[in-house]
ZATOR-954231 format. One record per residue (C-alpha): y, x, z. Coordinates in Angstrom, 3 decimals. Example, Ala and Ser with C-alpha at 12.3 -4.5 7.8 and 13.67 -1.06 7.14 Angstrom:
# ZATOR-954231
PT         c2         c1         c3
PT     -4.500     12.300      7.800
PT     -1.060     13.670      7.140
This chain:
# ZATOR-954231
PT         c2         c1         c3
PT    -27.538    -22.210     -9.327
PT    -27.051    -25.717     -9.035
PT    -26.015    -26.306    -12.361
PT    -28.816    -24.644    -13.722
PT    -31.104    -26.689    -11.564
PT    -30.255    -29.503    -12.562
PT    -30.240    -28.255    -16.469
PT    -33.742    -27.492    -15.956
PT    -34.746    -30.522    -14.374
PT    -33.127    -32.692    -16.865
PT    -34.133    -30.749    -19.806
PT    -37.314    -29.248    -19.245
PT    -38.666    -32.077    -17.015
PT    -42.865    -31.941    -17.042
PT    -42.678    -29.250    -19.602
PT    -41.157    -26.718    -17.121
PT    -44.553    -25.109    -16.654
PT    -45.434    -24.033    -20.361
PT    -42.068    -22.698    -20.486
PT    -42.033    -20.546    -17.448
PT    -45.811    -19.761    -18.266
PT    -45.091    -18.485    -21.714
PT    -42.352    -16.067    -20.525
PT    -44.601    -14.953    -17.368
PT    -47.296    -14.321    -19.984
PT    -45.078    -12.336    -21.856
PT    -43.993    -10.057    -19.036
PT    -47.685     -9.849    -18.080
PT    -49.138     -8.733    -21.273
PT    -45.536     -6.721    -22.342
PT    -45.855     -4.829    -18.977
PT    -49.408     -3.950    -18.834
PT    -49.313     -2.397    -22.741
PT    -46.796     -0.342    -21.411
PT    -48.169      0.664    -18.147
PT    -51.400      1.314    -19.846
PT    -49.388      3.076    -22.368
PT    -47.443      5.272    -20.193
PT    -50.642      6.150    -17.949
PT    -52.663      6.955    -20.912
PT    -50.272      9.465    -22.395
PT    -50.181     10.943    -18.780
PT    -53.807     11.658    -18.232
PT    -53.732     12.910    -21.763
PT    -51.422     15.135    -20.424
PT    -53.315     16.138    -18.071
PT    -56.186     16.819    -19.612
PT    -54.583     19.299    -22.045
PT    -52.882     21.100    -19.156
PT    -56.609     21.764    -17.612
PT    -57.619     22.588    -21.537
PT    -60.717     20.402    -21.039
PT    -60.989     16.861    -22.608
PT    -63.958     15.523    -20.509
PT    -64.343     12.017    -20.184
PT    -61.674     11.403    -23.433
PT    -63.874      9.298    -25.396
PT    -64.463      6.401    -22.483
PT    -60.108      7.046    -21.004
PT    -59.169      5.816    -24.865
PT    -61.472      3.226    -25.252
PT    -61.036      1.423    -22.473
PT    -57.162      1.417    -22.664
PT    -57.091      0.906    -26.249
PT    -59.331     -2.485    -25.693
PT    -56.475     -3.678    -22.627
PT    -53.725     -2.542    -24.881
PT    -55.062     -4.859    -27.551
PT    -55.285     -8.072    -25.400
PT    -51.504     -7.357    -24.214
PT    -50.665     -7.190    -27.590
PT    -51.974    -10.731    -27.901
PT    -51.291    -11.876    -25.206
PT    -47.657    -11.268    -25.416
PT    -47.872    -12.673    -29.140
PT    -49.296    -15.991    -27.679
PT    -46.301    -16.243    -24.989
PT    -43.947    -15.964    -27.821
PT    -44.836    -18.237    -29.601
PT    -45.407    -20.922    -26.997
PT    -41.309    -20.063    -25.146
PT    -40.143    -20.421    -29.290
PT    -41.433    -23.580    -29.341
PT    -40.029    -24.685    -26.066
PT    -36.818    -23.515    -26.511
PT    -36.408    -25.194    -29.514
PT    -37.810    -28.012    -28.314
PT    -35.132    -28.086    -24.928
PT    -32.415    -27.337    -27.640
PT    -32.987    -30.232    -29.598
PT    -33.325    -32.640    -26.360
PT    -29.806    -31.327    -25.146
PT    -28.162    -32.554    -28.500
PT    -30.010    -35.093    -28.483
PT    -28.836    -36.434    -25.129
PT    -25.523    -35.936    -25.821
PT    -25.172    -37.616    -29.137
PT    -27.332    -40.210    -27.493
PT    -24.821    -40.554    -24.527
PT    -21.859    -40.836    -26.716
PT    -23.557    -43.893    -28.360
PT    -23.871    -45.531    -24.708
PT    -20.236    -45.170    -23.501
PT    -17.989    -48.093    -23.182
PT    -15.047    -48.355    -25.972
PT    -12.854    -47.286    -23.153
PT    -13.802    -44.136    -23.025
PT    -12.905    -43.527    -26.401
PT     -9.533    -44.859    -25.692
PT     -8.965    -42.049    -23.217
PT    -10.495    -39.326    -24.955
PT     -9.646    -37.552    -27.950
PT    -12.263    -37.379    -30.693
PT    -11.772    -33.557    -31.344
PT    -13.308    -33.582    -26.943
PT    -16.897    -34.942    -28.062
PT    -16.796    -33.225    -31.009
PT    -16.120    -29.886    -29.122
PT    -19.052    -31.297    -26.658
PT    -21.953    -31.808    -29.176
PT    -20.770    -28.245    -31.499
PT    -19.605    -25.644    -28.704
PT    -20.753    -26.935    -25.308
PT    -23.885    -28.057    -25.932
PT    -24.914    -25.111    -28.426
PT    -23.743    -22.523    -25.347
PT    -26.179    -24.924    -23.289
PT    -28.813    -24.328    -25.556
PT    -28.459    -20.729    -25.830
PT    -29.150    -21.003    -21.994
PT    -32.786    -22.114    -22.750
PT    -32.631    -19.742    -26.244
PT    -32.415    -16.077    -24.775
PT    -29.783    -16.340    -21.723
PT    -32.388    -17.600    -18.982
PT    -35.207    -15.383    -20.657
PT    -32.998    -12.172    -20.703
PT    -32.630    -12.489    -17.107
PT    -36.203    -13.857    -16.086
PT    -38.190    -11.255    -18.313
PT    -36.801     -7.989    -17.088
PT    -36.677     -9.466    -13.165
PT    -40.779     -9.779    -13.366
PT    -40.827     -6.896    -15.579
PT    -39.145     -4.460    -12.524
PT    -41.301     -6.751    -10.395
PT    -44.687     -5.519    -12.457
PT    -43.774     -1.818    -13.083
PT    -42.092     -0.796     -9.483
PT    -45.618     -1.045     -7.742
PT    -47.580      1.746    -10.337
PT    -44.212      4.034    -10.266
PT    -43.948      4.451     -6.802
PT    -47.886      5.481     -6.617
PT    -47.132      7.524     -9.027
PT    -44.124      9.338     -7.680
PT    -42.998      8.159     -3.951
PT    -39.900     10.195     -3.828
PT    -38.590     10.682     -7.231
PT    -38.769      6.553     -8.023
PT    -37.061      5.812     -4.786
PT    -34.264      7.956     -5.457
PT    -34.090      5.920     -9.586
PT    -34.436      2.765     -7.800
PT    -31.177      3.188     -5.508
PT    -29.573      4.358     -8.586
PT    -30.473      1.528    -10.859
PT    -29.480     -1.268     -7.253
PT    -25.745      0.526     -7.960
PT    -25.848     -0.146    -11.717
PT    -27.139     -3.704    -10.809
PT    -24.086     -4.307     -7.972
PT    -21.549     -3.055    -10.434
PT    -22.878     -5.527    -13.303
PT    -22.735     -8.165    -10.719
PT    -18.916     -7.749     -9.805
PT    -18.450     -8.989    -14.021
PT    -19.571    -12.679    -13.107
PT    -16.455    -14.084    -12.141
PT    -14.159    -12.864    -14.637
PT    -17.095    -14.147    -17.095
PT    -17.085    -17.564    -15.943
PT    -13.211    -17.450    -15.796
PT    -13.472    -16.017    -19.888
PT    -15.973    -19.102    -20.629
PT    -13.963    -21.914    -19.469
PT    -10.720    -20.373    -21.531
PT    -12.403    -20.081    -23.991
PT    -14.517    -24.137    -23.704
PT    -10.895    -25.729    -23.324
PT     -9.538    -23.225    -26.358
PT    -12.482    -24.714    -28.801
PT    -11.522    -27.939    -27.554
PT     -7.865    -27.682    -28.461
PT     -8.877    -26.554    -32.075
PT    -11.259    -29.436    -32.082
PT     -8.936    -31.792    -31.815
PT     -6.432    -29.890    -34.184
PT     -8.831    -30.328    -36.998
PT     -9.832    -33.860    -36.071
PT     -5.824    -34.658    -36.236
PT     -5.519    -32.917    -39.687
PT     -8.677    -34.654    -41.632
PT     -7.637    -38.442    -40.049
PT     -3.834    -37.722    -40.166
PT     -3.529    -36.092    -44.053
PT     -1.612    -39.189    -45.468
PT      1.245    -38.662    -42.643
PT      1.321    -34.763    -42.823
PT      2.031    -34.607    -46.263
PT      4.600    -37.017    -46.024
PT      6.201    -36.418    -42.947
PT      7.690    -33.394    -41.294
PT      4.556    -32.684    -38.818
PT      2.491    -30.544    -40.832
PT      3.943    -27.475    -39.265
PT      3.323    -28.761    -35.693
PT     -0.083    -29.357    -36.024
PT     -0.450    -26.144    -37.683
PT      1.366    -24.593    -34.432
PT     -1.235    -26.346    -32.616
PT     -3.781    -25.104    -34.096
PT     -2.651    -21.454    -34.073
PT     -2.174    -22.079    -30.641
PT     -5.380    -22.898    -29.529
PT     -6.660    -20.471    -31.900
PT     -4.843    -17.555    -30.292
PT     -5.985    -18.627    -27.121
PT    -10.093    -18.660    -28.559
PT     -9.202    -15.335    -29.861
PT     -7.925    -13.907    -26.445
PT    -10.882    -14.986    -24.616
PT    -12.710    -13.666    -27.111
PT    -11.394    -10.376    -26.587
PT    -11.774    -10.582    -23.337
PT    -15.349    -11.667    -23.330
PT    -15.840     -8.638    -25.925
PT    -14.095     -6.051    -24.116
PT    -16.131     -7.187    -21.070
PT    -18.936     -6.391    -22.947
PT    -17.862     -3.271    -23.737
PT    -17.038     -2.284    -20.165
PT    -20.691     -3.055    -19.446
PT    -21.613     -1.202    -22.270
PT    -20.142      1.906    -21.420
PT    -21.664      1.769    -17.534
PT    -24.967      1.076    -19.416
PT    -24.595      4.224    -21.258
PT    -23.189      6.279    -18.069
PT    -25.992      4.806    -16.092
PT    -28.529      6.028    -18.858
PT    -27.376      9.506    -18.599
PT    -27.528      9.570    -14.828
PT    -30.316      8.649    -14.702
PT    -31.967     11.081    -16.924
PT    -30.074     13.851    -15.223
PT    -31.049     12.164    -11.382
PT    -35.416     12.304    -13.195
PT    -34.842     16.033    -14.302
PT    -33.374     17.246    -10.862
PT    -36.306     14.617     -9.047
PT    -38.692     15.918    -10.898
PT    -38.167     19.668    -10.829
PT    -37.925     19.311     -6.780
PT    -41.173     16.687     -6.534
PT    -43.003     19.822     -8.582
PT    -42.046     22.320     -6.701
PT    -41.654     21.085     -3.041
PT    -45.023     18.742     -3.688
PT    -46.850     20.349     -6.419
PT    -47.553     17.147     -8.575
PT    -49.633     16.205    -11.353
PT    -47.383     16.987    -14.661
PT    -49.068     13.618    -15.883
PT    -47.705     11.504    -12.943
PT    -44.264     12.777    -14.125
PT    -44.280     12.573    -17.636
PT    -46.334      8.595    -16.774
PT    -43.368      7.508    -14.507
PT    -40.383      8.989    -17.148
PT    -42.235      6.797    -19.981
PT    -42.204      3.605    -17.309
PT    -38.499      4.036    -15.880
PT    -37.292      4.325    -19.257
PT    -38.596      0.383    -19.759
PT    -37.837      0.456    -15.892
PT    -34.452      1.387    -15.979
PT    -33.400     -0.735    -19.519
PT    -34.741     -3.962    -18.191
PT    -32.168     -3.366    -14.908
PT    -29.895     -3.177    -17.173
PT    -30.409     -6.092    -19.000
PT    -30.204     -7.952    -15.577
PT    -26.764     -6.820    -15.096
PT    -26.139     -7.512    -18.588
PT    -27.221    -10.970    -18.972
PT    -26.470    -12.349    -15.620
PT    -22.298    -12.604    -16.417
PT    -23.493    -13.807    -19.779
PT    -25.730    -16.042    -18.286
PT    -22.911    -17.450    -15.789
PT    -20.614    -17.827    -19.157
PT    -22.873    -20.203    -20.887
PT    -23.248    -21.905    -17.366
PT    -19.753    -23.318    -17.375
PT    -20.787    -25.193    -20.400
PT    -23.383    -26.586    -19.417
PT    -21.476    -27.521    -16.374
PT    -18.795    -29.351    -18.868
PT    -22.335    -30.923    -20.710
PT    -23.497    -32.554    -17.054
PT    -19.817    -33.856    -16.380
PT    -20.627    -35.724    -19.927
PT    -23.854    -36.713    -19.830
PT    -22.724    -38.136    -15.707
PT    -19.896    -40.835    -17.313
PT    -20.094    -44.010    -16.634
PT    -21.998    -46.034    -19.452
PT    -21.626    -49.598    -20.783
PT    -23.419    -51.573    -18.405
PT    -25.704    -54.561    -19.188
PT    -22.690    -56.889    -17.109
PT    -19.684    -56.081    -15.876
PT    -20.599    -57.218    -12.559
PT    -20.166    -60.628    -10.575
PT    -17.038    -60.331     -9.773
PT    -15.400    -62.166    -12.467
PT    -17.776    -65.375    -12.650
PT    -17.044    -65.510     -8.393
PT    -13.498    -65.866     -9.467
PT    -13.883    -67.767    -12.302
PT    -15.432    -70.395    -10.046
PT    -12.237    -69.657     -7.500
PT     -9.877    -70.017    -10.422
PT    -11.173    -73.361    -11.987
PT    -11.505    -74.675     -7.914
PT     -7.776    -74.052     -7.704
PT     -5.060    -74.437    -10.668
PT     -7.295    -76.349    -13.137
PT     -7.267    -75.346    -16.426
PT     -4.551    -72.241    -15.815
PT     -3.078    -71.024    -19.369
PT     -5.545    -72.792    -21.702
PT     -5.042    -72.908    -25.008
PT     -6.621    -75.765    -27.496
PT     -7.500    -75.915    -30.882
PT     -5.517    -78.657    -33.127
PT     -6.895    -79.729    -35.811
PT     -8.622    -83.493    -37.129
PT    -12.455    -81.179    -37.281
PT    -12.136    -80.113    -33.815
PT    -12.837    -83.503    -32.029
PT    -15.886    -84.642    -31.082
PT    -17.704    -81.200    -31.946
PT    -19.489    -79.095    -29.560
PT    -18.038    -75.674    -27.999
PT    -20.411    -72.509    -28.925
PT    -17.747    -70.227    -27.833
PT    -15.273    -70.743    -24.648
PT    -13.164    -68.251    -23.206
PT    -12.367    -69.321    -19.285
PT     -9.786    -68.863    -16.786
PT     -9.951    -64.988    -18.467
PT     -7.445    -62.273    -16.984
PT     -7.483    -58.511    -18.245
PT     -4.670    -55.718    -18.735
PT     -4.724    -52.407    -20.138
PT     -4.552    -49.917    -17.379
PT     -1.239    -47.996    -18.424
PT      0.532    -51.291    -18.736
PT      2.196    -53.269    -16.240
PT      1.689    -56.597    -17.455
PT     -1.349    -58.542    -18.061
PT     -2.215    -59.283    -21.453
PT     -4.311    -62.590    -21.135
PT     -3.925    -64.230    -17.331
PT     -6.014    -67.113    -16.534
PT     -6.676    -67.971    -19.982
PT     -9.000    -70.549    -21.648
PT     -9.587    -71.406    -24.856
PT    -12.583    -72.519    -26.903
PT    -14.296    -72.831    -30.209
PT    -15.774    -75.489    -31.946
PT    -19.331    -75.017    -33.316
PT    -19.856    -74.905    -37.558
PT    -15.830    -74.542    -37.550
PT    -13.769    -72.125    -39.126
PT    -10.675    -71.297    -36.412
PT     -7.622    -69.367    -36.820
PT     -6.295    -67.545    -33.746
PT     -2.292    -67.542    -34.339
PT      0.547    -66.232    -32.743
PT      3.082    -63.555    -32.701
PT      2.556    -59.883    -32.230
PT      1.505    -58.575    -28.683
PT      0.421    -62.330    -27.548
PT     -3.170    -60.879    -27.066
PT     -4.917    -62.104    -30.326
PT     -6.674    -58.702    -30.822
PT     -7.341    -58.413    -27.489
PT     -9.155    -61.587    -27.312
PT    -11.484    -60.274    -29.958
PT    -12.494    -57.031    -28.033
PT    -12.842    -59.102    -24.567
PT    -15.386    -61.299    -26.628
PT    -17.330    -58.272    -28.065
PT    -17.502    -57.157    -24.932
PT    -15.430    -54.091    -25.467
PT    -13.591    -53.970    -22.016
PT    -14.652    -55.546    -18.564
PT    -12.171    -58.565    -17.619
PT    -10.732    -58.294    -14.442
PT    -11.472    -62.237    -14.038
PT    -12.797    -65.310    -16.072
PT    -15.905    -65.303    -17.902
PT    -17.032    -65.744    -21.620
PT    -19.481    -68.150    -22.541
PT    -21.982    -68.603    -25.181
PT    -23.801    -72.274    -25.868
PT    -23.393    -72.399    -22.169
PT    -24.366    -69.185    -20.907
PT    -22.123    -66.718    -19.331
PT    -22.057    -63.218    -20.959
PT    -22.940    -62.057    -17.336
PT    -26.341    -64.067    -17.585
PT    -27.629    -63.004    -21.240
PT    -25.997    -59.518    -21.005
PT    -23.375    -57.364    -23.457
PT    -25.686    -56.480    -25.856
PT    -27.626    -59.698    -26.107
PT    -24.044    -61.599    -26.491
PT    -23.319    -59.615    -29.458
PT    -26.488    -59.845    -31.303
PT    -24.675    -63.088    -31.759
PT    -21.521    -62.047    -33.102
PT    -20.313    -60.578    -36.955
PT    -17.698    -58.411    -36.800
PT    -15.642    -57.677    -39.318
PT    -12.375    -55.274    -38.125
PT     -8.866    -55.194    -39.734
PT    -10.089    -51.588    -41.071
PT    -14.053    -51.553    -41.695
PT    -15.394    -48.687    -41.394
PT    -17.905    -47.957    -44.263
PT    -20.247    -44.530    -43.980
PT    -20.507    -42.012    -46.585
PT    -23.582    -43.489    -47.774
PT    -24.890    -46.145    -50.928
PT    -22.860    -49.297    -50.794
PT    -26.057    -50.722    -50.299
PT    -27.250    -48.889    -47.113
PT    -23.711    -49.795    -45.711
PT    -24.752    -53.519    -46.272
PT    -27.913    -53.228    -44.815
PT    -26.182    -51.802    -41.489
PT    -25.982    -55.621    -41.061
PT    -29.654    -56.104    -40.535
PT    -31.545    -52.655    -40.978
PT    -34.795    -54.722    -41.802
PT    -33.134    -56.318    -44.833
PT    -34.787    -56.429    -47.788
PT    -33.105    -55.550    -51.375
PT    -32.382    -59.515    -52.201
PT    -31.307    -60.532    -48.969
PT    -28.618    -57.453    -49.260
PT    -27.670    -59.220    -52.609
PT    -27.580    -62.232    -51.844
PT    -24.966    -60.960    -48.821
PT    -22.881    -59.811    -51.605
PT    -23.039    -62.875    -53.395
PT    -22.057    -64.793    -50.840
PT    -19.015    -62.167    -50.127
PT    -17.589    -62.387    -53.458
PT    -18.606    -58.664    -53.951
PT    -21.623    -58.794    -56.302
PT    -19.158    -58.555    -59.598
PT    -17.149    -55.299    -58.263
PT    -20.719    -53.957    -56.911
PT    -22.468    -54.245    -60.514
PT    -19.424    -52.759    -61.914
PT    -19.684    -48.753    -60.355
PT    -21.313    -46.405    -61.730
PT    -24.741    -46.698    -59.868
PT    -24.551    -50.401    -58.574
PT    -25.602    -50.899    -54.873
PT    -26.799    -47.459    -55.386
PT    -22.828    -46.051    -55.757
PT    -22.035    -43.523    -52.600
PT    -18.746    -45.170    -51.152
PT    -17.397    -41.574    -49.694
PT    -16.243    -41.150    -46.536
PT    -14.894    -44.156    -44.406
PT    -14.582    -45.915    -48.409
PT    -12.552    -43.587    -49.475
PT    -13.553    -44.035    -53.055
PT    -12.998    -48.383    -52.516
PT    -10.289    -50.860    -52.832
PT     -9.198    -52.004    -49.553
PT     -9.920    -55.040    -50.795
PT    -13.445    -54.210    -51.800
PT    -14.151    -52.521    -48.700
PT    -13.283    -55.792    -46.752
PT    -15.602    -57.763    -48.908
PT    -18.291    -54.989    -48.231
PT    -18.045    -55.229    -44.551
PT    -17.982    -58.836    -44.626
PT    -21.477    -59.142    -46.602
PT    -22.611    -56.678    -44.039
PT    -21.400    -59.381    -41.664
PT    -23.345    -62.028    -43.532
PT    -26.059    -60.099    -44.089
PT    -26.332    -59.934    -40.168
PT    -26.602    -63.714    -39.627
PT    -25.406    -64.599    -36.403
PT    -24.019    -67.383    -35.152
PT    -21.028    -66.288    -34.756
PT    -18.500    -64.641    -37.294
PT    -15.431    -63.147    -35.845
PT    -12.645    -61.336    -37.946
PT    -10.269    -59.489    -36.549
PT     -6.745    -59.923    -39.065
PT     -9.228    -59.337    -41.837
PT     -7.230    -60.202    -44.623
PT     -3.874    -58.730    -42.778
PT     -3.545    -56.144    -45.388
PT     -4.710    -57.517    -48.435
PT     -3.509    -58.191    -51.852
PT     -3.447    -62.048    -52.923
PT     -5.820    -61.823    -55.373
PT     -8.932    -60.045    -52.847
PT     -7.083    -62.357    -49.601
PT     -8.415    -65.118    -52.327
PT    -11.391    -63.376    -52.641
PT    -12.206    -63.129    -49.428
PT    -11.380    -66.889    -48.113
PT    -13.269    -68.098    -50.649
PT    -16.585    -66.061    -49.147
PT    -15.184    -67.921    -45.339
PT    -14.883    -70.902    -47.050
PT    -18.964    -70.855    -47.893
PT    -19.665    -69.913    -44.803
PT    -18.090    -73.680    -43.061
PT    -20.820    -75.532    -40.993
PT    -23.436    -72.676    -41.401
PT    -21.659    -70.361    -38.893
PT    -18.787    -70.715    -36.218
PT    -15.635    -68.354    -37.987
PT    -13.265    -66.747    -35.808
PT    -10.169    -65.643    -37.619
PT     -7.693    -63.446    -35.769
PT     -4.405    -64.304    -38.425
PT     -0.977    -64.006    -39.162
PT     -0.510    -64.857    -42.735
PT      0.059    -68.529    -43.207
PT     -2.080    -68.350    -46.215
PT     -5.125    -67.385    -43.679
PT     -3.889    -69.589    -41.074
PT     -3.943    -72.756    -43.461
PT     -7.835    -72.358    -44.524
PT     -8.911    -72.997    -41.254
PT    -10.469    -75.910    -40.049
PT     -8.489    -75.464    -36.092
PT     -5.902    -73.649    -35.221
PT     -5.563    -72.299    -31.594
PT     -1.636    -70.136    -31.617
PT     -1.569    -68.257    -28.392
């Protein structure tokens, strides 16, 4: 119950009303026509038993006129819970694409991709089908026995007491299926998963599993997790089953319990025939929507458990706008104490005299799985207009560096400034609105090579984005496809050069026009001729922006106007 509190509160929010409204509407209008229905056909009844049909004309006109504003009644409530539920649906994907988007790069680091995906396809699509049919299945026939209990017992005391304490031990006996339900659910939420994250291996992994012995692993894996969907599948299936057996036995009770009620209410009492035959047309609706109480309620506690798993989501931690005072306190503490600590300086004849844009103070951070600290007490800034290569052998931090200064990962101590300002002052996402990235591996989308540009600035206009290219040496190669700018790249630029790739994501960087460039071993795996290529797009770039190169060729190293090796 909690868990589908809070669902409701989160999801439904202001809106809560119109959805509840349409389904009591529904069960009003639904449960009159057939109470109206039902009492009709007994009077009729009635009246041919007595052979006189006095009174006929005004019975069926006035029912027929309710019966008509049920019918559109309950029509209207339809249509109004549709639109709701689609509406909720959409807000619950929504929210968790939309949370993925705000979670710190960490997260990621922890977390398999094939997890969200399973998220945003299996748990959140169970969640919806809580607002779809699983909460309405269980609402509609509760206010439906609610409506129809009150005209059958006027109409028969006796013989609808003894069906209601019948259809209370069908309801107990449903009841005793939540547990193993919920139990089915979460096998089955954590089997999904495990396929999830098979498939995810096999589509980002095909290069190594056709040439290395692994292929039959990950297909164990897969079959694996597989079997394990398919067993709580069964389960959830034979479950069903079970419940649709008692369903059936419960029916035929029942029917058998009305007969022997009815013949004893007739004789002992001497009722109205009409009463009888009214109440067996009501508990039949009576009796089916107990069932379906019984029935969805397990189902109901199923799809619970992932929307439970959709919560425990949606409740990480996010990025945060800082990372919190502590590190500027120390920073202070640190530059009070030891001076300068582990400070490394750019050399280079262009480095003196010019103004800092970028420093990097007194900065500590490690990886939480590793001993060691990475960076400890470090300093190091960079020159502004200058193009500076960030050296050193492998494991020294470089890369590191470069996520600490986009902000990927909190430092533990030490603080990054910009033009003066501490990244704790203007915020994460304000301090990279400053900063072009360009990764060792860009990442282009499966969309025009043009749109992938514009990613840089959406706002851009067509002859800034060529202008980008220009400028990134990638104009020529661009003109060349098939359909220009207008040439789909595939997926992650599957159908580009590495080297053209590299010279697409750095226009995109260009095309961004901040301050700041920063390249993470951009050129690491390059050919000479697009490493040429792609120097000669930094080179244009010298006094307009501030270039940080994370490098190891010497090639890369010597273009740069400083040289900081860590």
């Amino acid at each position: 119950m909690k868990v589908l509190w809070t669902l409701l509160k989160n999801f439904l929010g202001k809106r809560a009303g119109l959805y509840f409204g349409s389904i009591l509407l529904m069960v009003v209008c639904g449960s009159t026509f057939q109470i109206m229905v039902s009492m009709l056909i007994g009077d009729l009844c009635d009246m041919a038993r007595r052979g006189s049909a006095e009174g006929l004309k005004e019975l069926l006109t006035g029912n027929l006129v309710v019966i008509v504003f049920a019918m559109l009644g309950n029509m209207a409530g339809s249509i109004g819970y549709n639109d709701e539920a689609k509406r909720v649906g959409i807000n619950v994907n929504n929210a968790v694409y939309a949370k993925a988007l705000r979670l710190p790069i960490s997260f990621y680091d922890s977390h398999h991709s094939g997890e969200f995906m399973s998220k945003i396809i299996w748990d959140a699509g169970r969640t919806c089908d809580i607002f779809g049919s699983r909460l309405r299945r269980i609402i509609m026939p509760v206010l439906t026995v609610a409506v129809c209990i009150f005209p059958m017992f006027y109409l028969c005391p006796p013989v609808m007491a003894g069906l209601f304490l019948l259809s209370c031990c069908s309801l107990g006996v449903h009841f005793l299926m939540i547990a193993p339900m919920k139990r089915v659910g979460r096998q089955a939420a954590k089997a999904n998963q495990e396929m999830t994250k098979s498939i995810s291996n096999m589509l980002q992994g095909m290069e190594v599993m056709k040439m290395f012995p692994v292929r039959e692993k990950i297909l164990r894996q897969y079959e694996d997790a597989n079997g394990c969907l398919a067993k709580a599948g069964r389960k959830q299936a034979d479950y069903s089953a079970v419940l649709g057996g008692l369903n059936t036995a419960f029916d035929f009770i029942g029917a058998f319990c009305f007969l022997a009620l009815g013949i004893w209410y007739i004789g002992v009492y001497h009722g109205e025939v009409g009463s009888l035959v009214s109440l067996y047309l009501l508990y039949g609706s009576f009796n089916w929507n107990f069932l379906q109480i019984g029935l969805y309620v397990p189902d109901l506690a199923n799809c619970l458990v992932n929307g439970e798993r959709v919560l425990e989501f949606l409740n990480q931690e996010e990025e945060p706008f800082v990372y919190g005072e502590c590190a500027k306190v120390r920073t202070d503490a640190a530059a009070k104490g030891s001076g300068a600590g582990n400070t490394d300086m750019g050399t280079g004849p262009a480095a003196a005299g010019r103004e800092a844009l970028l420093e990097v103070r007194n900065l500590t951070f490690g990886y939480e799985e590793a001993e060691e600290k990475v960076l400890e007490n470090y300093s190091v800034s960079f020159a502004k207009g200058l193009c500076t290569a960030v050296a050193g052998t492998s494991g020294r931090g470089k890369s590191t560096l470069a996520k600490l200064i986009l902000g990927f990962y909190p430092p533990e101590a030490g603080e990054i400034y910009l033009a003066g300002k501490a990244m704790g002052e203007i915020g994460i996402a304000a301090f990279r609105e400053n900063i072009a990235y360009v990764p060792q591996e860009p990442y282009l989308y499966n969309v025009s090579i043009a749109e992938n540009i514009r990613y840089g600035r959406p706002e851009a206009g067509r002859e800034e984005i060529i202008a980008a290219a220009k400028a990134a040496h990638a104009h020529k190669f661009i003109m060349k496809q098939e359909h220009g700018y207008d040439t789909v790249t595939g997926e992650r630029g599957a159908k580009l050069s590495g080297g053209e790739k590299q010279r697409i994501a750095i226009a995109r960087a260009i095309l961004r026009d901040a301050p700041i460039l920063l390249m993470d071993e951009a050129t690491s795996a390059l050919d000479n001729e697009s490493e040429y290529l792609v120097q000669e797009a930094i080179r244009k770039l010298r006094g307009e922006r501030t270039v940080i190169m994370i490098a190891h060729r010497p090639s890369t190293i010597g273009t740069a106007d400083v040289v900081v090796r860590m």
